[in-house]
N, C-alpha and C positions, 0 to 999 in steps of 0.2 A: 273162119277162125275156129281152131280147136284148140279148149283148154283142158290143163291137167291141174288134182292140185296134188303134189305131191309130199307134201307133210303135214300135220296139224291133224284136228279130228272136229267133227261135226257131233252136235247137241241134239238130241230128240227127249222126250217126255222120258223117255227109258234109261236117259243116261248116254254116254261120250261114247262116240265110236271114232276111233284111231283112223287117220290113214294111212293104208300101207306100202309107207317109204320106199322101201326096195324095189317091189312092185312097179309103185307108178316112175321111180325112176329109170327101170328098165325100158318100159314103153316111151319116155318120151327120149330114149338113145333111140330107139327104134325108128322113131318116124319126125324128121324134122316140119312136118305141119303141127306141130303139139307146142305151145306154150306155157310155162308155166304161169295159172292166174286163179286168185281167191276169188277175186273180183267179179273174175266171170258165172260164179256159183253162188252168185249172191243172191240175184234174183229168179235163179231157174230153180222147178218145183217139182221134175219127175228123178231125181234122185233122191233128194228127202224123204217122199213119201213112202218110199221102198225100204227103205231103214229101219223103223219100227217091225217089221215083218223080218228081218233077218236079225236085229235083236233079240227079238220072240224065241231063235232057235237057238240062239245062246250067244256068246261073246264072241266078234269078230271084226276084222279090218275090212276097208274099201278101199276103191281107185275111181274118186269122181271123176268122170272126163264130159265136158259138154261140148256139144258140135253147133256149129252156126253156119260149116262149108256142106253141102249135102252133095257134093259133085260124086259122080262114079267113083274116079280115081281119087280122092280124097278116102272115101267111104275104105275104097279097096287098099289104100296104103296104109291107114290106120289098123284096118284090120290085120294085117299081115305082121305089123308093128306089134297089136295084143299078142297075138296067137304065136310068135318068137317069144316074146317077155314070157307065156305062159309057160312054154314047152323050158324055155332054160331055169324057171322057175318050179318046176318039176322035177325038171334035174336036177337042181339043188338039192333036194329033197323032201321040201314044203309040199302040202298037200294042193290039188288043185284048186284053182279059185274057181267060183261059181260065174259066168258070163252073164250078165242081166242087160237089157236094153228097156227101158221104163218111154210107154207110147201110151198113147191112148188113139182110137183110129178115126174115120171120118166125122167132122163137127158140126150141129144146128141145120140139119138136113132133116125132112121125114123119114121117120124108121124104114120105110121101103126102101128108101132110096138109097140112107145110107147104107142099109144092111147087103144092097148088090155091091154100093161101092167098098164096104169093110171084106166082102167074098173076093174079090178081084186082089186085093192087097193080103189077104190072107193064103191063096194061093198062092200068088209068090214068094212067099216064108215059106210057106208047107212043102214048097218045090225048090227050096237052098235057093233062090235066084236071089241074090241081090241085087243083080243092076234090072232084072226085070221089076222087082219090087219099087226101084226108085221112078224107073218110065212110069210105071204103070197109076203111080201114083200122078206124077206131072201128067201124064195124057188125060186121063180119066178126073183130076182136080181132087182128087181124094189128100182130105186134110188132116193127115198123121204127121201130128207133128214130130216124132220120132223118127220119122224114115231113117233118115241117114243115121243114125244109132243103131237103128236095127238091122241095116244093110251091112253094119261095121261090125256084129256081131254073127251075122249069117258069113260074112268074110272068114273071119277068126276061126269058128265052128266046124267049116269044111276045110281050111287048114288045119285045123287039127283032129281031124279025121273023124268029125260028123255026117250021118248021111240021110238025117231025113228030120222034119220037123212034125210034130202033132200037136193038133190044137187040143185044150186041156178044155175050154172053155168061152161059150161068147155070150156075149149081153148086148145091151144099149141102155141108155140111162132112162127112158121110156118107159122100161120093163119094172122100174123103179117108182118114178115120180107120175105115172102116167099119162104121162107130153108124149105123145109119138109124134107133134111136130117139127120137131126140135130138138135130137137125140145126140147122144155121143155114142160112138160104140167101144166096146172094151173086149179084151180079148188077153187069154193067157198061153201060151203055147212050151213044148217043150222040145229041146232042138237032142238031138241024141247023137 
């Protein structure tokens, strides 16, 4: 299941941020796996937290979408869905919107462990592969709960004529709380 919500606005400490109507309703002509639901963003937490950080840089809309289908072609039909919505949205005249996929990477593993498993999943971003991204995660057990988000954005980004990703930044929660029994890894990348 993949939701969209396509109007109303979400609350953060900062003040209301809009969603952008036109926008999400182009994407969900685009790909008939999209439904429209509130309901399904009720309990998910990697969009929210992103919100305050692009309030920071000033006044803007969104297009929540939450995925629950992680399949290839799911991943890949969505994508193809944004990255149309984008380009005719471009055309319009609107400025480009900014593509975000909000992950955190492998979970409650020791730092070693996860940190070979977060390198395995971070080359396949770094290498535009999404459907290697999503094997690679199922083969190896790597538990990013984002995949399929982020494969739907690596989709998007090389339809629209992106060609390469760089990581901005990596951590683990270890480096932090110092547990390196039990880490999460985090990571920031930039798709170009």
């Amino acid at each position: 299941r993949t939701a969209i919500m396509a109007r109303g606005h979400w609350e953060t400490p900062l003040g209301l941020v809009p969603v952008c109507q036109g926008l999400a309703v182009s994407i969900m002509k685009g790909c008939d796996l999209i439904e429209e639901s509130v309901a399904s963003h009720q309990s998910e937490h990697a969009i929210e937290v992103q919100l305050p950080f692009l309030q920071a840089l000033g006044p803007c809309e969104f297009v929540p979408i939450a995925m629950a289908d992680y399949r290839p072609d799911t991943c890949r039909r969505l994508g193809d869905a944004v990255a149309a919505a984008v380009r005719a949205w471009r055309e319009a005249g609107h400025p480009a919107p900014l593509l975000i996929a909000s992950t955190d990477l492998n979970h409650y593993e020791p730092a070693d462990v996860s940190r070979m498993k977060d390198k395995l999943a971070l080359d396949a971003i770094q290498a535009m592969d999404p459907d290697g991204l999503l094997s690679v995660c199922d083969l190896e057990d790597i538990s990013m709960c984002g995949v399929g988000p982020t494969a739907v954005i690596l989709h998007a980004s090389k339809a629209l004529g992106a060609s390469h990703a760089e990581l901005v930044r990596y951590a683990n929660s270890g480096e932090v709380t110092g547990d390196r029994a039990t880490v999460v890894g985090y990571a920031s990348l930039r798709i170009i």
